[in-house]
C-alpha positions as CSV (number, residue, x, y, z in Angstrom):
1,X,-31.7,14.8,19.6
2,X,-28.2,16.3,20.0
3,X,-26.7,13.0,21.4
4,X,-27.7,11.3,17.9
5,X,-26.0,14.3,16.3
6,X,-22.7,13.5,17.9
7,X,-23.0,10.1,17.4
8,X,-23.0,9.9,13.5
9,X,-20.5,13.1,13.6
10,X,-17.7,10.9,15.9
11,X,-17.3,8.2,13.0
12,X,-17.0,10.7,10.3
13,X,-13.0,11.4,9.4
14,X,-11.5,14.6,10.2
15,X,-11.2,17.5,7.6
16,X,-7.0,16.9,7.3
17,X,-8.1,13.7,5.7
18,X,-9.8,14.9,2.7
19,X,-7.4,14.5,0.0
20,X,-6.6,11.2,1.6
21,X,-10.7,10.2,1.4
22,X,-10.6,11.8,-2.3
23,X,-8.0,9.7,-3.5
24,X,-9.3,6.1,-2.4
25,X,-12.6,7.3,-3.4
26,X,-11.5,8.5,-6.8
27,X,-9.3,5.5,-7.4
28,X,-11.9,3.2,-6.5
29,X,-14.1,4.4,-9.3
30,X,-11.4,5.3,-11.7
31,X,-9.4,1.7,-11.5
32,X,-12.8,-0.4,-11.8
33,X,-14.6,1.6,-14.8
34,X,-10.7,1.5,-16.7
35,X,-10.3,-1.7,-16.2
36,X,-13.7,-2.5,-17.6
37,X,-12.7,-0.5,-20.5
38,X,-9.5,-2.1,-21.1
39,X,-10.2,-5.7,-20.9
40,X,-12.9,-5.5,-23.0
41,X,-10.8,-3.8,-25.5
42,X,-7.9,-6.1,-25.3
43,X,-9.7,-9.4,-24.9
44,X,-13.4,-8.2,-25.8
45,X,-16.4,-9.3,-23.6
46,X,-15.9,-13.3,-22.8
47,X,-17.4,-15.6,-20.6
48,X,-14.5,-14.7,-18.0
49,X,-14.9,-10.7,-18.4
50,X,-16.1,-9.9,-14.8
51,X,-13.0,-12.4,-13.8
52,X,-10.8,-10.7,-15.6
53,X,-12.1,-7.2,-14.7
54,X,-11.2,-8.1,-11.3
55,X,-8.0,-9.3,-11.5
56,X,-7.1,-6.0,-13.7
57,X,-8.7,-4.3,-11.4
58,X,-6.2,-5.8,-7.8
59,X,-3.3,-4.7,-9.8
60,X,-4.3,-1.4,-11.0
61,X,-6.4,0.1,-7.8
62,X,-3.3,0.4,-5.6
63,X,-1.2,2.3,-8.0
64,X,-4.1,4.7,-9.2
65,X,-4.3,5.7,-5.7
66,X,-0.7,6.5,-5.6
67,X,-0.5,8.5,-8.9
68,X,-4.1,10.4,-7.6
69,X,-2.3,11.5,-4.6
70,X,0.8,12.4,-6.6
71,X,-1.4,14.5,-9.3
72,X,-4.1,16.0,-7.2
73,X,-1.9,19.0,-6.2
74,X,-0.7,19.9,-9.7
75,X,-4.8,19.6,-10.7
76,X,-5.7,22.0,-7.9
77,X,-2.7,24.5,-9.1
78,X,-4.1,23.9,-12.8
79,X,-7.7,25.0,-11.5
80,X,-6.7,27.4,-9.1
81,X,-5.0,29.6,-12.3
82,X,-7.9,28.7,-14.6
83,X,-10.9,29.4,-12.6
84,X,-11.5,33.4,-11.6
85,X,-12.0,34.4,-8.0
C-alpha cells in the first residue's frame, strides 16, 4: 500500500515550487476568462468568438504569468498587514 503512496507522491512538484505552480495556474484561468470578456466586449459574440478568444488568449497568457509572478509578493505583503495573526 505504501509503494502506491510513493508512487503518486514522486510526480508531485516540490514545495519551493509553489509560487511558480500558482502563477501558471492563476494565469491560465485569469488570461482565458479576460480574454473572453474582452473580445466579446470589443468585437461582441461572432461566429469567430472562440477563434478569437484563442488567439487573445496566446498573446496574453505569457505576459499574465509574468506580471502574477511580479505581483504575488506585494499581494502576500498587502494580506499579511491586513489579516490579524
Amino acid at each position: 500500500m505504501q509503494e502506491a503512496t510513493i508512487k503518486t507522491d514522486s510526480k508531485k512538484l516540490h514545495a519551493k515550487y509553489t509560487p511558480l505552480v500558482f502563477a501558471f495556474y492563476m494565469s491560465m484561468i485569469m488570461a482565458f476568462l479576460m480574454s473572453l470578456i474582452i473580445v466579446a466586449a470589443n468585437g461582441g459574440i461572432t461566429d469567430h468568438y472562440l477563434n478569437q478568444v484563442i488567439h487573445a488568449y496566446r498573446i496574453g497568457m505569457p505576459g499574465v504569468f509574468f506580471f502574477i509572478l511580479v505581483v504575488r509578493p506585494v499581494v502576500m505583503f498587502m494580506v499579511k498587514h491586513t489579516i490579524r495573526s
